[in-house]
Kinemage of the C-alpha trace (Angstrom):
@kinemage 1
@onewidth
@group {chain A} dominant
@subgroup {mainchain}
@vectorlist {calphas} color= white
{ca unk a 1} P -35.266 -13.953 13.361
{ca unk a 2} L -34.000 -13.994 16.750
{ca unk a 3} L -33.956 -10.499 18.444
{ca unk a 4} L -29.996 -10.855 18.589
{ca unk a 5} L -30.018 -11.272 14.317
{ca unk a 6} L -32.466 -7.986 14.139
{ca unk a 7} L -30.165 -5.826 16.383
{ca unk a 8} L -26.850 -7.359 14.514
{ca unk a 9} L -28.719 -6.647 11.118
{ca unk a 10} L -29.185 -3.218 12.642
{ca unk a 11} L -25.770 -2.866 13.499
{ca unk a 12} L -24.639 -3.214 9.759
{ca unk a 13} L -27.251 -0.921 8.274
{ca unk a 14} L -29.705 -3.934 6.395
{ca unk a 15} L -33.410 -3.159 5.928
{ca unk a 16} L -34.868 -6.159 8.564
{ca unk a 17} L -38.736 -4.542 8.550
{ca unk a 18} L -41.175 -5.231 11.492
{ca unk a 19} L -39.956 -3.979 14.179
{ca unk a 20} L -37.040 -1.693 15.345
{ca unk a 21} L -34.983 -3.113 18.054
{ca unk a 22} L -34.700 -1.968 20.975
{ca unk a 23} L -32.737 -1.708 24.110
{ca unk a 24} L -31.369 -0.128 26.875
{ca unk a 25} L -27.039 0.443 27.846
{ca unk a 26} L -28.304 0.106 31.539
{ca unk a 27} L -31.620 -0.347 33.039
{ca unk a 28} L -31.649 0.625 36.933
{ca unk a 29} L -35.284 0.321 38.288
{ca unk a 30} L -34.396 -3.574 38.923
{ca unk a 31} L -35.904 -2.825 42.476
{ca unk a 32} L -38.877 -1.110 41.071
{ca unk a 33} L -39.552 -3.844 38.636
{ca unk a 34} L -38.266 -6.908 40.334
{ca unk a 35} L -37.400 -6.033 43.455
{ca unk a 36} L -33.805 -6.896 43.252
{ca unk a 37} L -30.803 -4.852 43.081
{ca unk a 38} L -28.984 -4.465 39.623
{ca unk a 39} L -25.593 -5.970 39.542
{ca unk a 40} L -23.713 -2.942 39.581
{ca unk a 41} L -24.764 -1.557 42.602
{ca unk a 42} L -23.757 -4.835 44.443
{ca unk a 43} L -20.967 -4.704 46.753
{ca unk a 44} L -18.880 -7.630 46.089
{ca unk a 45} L -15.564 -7.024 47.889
{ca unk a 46} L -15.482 -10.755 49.395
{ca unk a 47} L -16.302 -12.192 46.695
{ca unk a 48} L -12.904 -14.125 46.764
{ca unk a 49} L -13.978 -15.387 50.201
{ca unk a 50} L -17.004 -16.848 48.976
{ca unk a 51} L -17.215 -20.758 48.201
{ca unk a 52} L -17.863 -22.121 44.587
{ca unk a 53} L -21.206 -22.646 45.414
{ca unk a 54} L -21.731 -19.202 46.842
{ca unk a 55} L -20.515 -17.329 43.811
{ca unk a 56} L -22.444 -19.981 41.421
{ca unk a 57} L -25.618 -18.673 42.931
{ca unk a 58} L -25.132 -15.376 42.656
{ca unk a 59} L -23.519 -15.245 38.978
{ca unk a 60} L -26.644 -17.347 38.068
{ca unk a 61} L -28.534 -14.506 40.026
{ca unk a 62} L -27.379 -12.022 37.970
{ca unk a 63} L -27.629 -13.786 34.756
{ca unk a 64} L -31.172 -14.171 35.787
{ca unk a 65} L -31.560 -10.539 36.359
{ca unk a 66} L -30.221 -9.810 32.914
{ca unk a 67} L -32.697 -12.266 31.239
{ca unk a 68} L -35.618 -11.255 32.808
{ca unk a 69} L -35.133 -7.259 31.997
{ca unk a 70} L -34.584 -8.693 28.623
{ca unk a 71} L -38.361 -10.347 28.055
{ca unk a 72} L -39.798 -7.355 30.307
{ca unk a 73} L -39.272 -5.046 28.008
{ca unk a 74} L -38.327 -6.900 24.233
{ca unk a 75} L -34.808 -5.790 24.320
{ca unk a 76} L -32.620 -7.253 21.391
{ca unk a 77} L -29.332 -6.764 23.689
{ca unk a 78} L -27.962 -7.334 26.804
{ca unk a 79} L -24.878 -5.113 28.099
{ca unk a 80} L -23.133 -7.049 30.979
{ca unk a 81} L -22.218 -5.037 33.649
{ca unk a 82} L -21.004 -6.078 37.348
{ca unk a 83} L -18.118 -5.266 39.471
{ca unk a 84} L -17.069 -8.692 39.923
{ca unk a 85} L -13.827 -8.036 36.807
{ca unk a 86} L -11.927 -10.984 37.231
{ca unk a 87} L -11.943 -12.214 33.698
{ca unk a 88} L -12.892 -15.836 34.239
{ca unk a 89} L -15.323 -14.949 36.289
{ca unk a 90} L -16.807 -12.570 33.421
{ca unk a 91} L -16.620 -15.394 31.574
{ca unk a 92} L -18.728 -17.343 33.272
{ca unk a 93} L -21.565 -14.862 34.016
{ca unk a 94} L -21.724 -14.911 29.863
{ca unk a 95} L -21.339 -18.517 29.774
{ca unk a 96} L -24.639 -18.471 32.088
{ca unk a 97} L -26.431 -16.373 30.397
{ca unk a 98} L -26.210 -17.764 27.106
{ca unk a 99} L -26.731 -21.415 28.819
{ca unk a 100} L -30.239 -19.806 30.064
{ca unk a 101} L -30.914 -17.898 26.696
{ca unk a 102} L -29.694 -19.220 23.683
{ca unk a 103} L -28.719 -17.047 21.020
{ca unk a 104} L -31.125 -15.027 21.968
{ca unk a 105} L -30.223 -11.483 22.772
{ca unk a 106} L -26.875 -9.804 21.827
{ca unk a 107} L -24.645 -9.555 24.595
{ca unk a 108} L -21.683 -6.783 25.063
{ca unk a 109} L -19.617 -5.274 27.330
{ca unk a 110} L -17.794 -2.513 28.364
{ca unk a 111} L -14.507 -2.346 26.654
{ca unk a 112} L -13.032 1.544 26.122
{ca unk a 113} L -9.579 2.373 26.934
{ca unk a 114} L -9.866 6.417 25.446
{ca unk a 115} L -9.794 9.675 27.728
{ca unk a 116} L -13.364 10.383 29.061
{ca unk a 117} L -14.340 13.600 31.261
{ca unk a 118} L -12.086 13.954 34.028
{ca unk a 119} L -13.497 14.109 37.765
{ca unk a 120} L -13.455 17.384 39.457
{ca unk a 121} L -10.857 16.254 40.910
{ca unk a 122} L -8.482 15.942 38.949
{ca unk a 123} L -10.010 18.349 35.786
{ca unk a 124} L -7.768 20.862 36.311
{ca unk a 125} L -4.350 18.756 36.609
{ca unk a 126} L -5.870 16.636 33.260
{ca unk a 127} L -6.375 19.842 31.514
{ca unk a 128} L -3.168 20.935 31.775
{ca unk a 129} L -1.277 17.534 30.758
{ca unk a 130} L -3.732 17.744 27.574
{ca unk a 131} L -1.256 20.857 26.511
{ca unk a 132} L 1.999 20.608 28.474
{ca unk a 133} L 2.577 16.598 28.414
{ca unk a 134} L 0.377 15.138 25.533
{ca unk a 135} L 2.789 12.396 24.936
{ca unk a 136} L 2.688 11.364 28.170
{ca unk a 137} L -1.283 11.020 27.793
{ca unk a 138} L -0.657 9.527 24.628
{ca unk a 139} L 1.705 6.613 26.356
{ca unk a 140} L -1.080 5.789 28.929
{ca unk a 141} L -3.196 5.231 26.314
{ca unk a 142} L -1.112 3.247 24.149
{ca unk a 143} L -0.965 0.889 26.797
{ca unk a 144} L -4.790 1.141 27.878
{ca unk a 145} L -5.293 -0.482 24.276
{ca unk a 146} L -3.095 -3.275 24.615
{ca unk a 147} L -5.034 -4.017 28.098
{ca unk a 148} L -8.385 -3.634 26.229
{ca unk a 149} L -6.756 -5.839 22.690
{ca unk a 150} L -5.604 -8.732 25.202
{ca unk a 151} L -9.231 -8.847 26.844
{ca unk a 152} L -10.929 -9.238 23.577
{ca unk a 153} L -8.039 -11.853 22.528
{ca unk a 154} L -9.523 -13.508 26.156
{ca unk a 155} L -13.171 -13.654 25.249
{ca unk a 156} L -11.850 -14.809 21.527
{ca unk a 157} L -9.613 -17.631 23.013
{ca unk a 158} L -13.152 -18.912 25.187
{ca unk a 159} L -16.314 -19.511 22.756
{ca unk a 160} L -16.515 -16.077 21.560
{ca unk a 161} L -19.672 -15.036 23.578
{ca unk a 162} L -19.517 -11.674 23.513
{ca unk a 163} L -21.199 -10.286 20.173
{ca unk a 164} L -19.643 -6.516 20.896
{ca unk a 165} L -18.139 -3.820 23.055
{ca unk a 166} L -19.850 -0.670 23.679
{ca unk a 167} L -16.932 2.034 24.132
{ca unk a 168} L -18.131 4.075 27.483
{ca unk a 169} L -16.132 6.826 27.769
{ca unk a 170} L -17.821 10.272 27.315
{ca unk a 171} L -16.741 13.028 25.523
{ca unk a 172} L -18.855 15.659 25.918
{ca unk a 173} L -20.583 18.115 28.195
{ca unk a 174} L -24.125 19.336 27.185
{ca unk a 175} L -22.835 22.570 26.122
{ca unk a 176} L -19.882 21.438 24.290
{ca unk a 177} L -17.122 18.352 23.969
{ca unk a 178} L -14.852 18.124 26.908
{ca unk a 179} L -12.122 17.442 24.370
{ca unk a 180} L -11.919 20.106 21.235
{ca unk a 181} L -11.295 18.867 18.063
{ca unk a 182} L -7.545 19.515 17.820
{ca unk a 183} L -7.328 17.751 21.070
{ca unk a 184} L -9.955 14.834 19.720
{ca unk a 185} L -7.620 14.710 16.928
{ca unk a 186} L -4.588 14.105 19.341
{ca unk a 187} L -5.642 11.868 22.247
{ca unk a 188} L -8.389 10.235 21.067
{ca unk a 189} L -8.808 9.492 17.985
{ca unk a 190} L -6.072 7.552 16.435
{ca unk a 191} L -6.646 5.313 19.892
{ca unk a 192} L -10.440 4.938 19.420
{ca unk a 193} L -9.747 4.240 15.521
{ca unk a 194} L -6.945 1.820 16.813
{ca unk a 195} L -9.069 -0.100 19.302
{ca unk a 196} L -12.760 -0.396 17.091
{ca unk a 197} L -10.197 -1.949 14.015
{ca unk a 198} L -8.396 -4.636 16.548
{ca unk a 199} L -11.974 -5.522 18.019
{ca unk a 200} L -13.621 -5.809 14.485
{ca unk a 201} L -10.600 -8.442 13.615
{ca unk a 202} L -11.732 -9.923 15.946
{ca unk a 203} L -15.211 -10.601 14.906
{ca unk a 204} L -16.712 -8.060 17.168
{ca unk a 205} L -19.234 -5.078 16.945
{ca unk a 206} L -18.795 -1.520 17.843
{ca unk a 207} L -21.218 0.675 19.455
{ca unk a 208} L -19.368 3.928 20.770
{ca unk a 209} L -20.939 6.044 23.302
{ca unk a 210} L -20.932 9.663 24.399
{ca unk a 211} L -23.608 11.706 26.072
{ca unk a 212} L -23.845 15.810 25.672
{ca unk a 213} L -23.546 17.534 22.459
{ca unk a 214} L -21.076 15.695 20.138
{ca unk a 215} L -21.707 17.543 17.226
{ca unk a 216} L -18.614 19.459 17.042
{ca unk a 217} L -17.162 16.011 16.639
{ca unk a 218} L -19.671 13.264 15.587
{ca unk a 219} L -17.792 13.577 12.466
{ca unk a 220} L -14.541 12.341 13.970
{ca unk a 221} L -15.819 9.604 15.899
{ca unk a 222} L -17.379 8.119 13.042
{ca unk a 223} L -14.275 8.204 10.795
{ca unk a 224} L -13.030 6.014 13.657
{ca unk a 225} L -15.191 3.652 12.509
{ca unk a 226} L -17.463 2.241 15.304
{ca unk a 227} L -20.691 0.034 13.535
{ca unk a 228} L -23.258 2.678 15.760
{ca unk a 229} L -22.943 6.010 17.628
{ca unk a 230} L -24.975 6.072 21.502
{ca unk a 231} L -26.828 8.068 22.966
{ca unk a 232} L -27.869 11.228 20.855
{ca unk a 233} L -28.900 13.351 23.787
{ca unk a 234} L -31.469 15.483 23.100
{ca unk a 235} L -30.015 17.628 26.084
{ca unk a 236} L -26.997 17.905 24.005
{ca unk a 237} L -28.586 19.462 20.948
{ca unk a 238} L -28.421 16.364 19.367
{ca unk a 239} L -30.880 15.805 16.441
{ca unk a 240} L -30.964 12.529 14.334
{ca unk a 241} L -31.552 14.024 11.298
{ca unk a 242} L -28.296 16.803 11.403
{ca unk a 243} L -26.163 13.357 12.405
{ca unk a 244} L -27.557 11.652 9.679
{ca unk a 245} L -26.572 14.377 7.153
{ca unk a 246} L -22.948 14.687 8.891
{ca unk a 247} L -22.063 11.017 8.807
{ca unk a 248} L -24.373 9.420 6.491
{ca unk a 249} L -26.508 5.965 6.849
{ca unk a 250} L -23.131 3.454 6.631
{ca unk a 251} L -23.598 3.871 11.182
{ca unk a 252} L -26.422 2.863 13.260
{ca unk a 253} L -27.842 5.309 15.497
{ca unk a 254} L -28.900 4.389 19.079
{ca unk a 255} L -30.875 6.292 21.410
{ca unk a 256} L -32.331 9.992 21.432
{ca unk a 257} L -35.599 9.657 24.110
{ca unk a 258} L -35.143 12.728 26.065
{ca unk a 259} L -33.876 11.004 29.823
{ca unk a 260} L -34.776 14.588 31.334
{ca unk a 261} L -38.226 14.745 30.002
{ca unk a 262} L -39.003 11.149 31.034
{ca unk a 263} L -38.174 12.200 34.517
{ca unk a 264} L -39.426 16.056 34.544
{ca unk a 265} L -41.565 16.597 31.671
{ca unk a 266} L -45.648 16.184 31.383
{ca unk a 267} L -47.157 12.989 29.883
{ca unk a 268} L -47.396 14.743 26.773
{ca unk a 269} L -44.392 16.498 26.714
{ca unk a 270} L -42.950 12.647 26.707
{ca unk a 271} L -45.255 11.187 24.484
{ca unk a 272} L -44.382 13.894 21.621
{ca unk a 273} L -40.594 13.358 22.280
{ca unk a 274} L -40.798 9.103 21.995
{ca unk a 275} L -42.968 9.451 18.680
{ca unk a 276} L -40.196 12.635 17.332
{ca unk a 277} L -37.535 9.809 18.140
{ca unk a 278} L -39.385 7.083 16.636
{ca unk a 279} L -40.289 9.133 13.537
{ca unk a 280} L -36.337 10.519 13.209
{ca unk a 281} L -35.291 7.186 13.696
{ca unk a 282} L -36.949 4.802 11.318
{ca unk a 283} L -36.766 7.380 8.659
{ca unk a 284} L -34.528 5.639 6.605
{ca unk a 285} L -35.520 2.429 6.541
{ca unk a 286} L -32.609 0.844 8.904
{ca unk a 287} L -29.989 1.572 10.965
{ca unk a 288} L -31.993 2.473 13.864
{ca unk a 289} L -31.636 1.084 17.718
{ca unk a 290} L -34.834 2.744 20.005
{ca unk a 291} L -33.489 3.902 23.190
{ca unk a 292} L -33.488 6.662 25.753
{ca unk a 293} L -30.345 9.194 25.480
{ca unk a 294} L -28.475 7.875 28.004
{ca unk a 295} L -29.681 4.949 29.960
{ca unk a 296} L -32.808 4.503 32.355
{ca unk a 297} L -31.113 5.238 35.601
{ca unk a 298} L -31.962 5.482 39.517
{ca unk a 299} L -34.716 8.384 40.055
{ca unk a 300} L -36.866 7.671 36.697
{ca unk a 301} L -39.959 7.318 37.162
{ca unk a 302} L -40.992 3.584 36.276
{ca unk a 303} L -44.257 4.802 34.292
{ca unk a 304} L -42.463 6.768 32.359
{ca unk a 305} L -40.217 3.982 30.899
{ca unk a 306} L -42.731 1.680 30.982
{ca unk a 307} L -45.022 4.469 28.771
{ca unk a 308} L -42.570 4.468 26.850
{ca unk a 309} L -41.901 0.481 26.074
{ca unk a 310} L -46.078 1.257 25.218
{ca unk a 311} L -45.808 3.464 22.780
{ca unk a 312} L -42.344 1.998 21.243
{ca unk a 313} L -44.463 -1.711 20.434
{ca unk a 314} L -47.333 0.255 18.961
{ca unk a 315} L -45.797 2.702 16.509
{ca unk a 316} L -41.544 1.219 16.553
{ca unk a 317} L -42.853 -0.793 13.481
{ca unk a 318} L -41.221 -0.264 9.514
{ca unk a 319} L -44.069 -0.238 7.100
């Protein structure tokens, strides 16, 4: 089984023993590691100036990148992120990495056209459109999923690479959802239910993520329907088990390695919080993805991750 069939199998809740798969919705230390700068934090503002051959070398760069954090660290998926948007050119960074890879990993992509978590910016002017113009909220985001339903049609309409979209926008605050679940109710949900049923026509998977505490509301996201839930913060208050009991073992559940602890905590502190999420996770049988709560980002100690890979191929294994 190829580690793309094990995280797919994950995805719709089958029993696939040996190991749980694993992966990460960003990896960062790319310098640490490899000594080459993610994709993301490339600055690609000329890219349009650049010659064929130019931007050939550096989409086969990144797929490169990609594949090589992939066999580092046994990931089953690969989330393709870069700032070069152009469609076609998305296109063909997945057309390179699946000429380099095969069928090997799952690949997905960004694709979520709900409300997140204002800036501070602009919180205060957002919060008071949430009660004093809802419809006009409602209207942007109407149109947000036609944007996001005409992308998909685009990957469709050429080979059909992508296996998924992972839904990005967050929801939630440690202490609480951003959104309450009246509002949830109002300007997110019937566009997050709307947008996870046009992708899954299309033959594509769902993973929705949110950091902080979404319990007030994992309910409601899962009646939207998504095939997994992302990240489970620990931070958050967020315990496997509770989710589990709320939303039952028809959704995958990605994630729940403390992020803070793997940058702050002892060695043991760590170690107790990888085998609690291991333990949590594989509980059932299935429907579990081993990650970290949010995503292994700039300032994380390499160790730690890397500890953490460790302890995840010794004991991540269904008896």
């Amino acid at each position: 089984m190829t580690e793309r069939e094990r995280f797919i199998k994950t995805l719709e809740c089958e029993e696939i023993g040996g190991r749980v798969p694993h992966f990460e919705l960003v990896y960062f230390l790319t310098m640490e590691k490899f000594g080459r700068i993610h994709p993301n934090h490339r600055n690609y503002e000329q890219w349009n100036q650049m010659s064929h051959a130019e931007q050939k070398l550096h989409i086969e760069d990144m797929a490169d990148l990609y594949i090589e954090t992939a066999k580092a660290y046994d990931h089953s998926a690969i989330f393709v992120q870069t700032p070069v948007t152009a469609l076609d050119h998305m296109q063909w960074l997945l057309e390179t990495i699946r000429e380099k890879s095969g069928d090997e990993y799952y690949l997905m992509m960004h694709g979520d056209p709900t409300w997140a978590i204002p800036t501070g910016d602009d919180m205060v002017e957002f919060a008071a459109k949430m009660y004093e113009e809802p419809e006009e909220l409602n209207e942007i985001s109407k149109r947000r999923v036609e944007e996001h339903v005409k992308m998909a049609d685009y990957f469709d309409q050429h080979g059909h690479l992508l296996d998924g979209f992972t839904l990005c926008s967050d929801y939630c605050f440690n202490v609480n959802p951003f959104f309450s679940s009246e509002m949830f109710d109002e300007l997110i949900a019937p566009f997050l239910k709307e947008i996870i049923t046009e992708y899954k026509k299309r033959g594509y998977y769902v993973i929705k993520h949110t950091d902080g505490n979404i319990m007030p509301i994992v309910k409601q996201i899962a009646d939207c329907g998504p095939h997994a839930i992302h990240s489970l913060d620990p931070q958050g208050g967020v315990e496997i088990p509770k989710v589990r009991e709320i939303i039952g073992d028809k959704i995958a559940l990605i994630g729940n390695v403390n992020c803070g602890l793997l940058q702050t905590g002892t060695d043991e502190e760590c170690e107790k919080d990888i085998m609690r999420s291991l333990r949590e996770g594989m509980a059932t049988g299935k429907g579990y993805i081993f990650s970290t709560s949010n995503c292994v980002y700039t300032g994380m100690p390499l160790e730690r991750y890397e500890k953490m890979v460790e302890l995840w191929r010794k004991y991540g294994v269904y008896q």
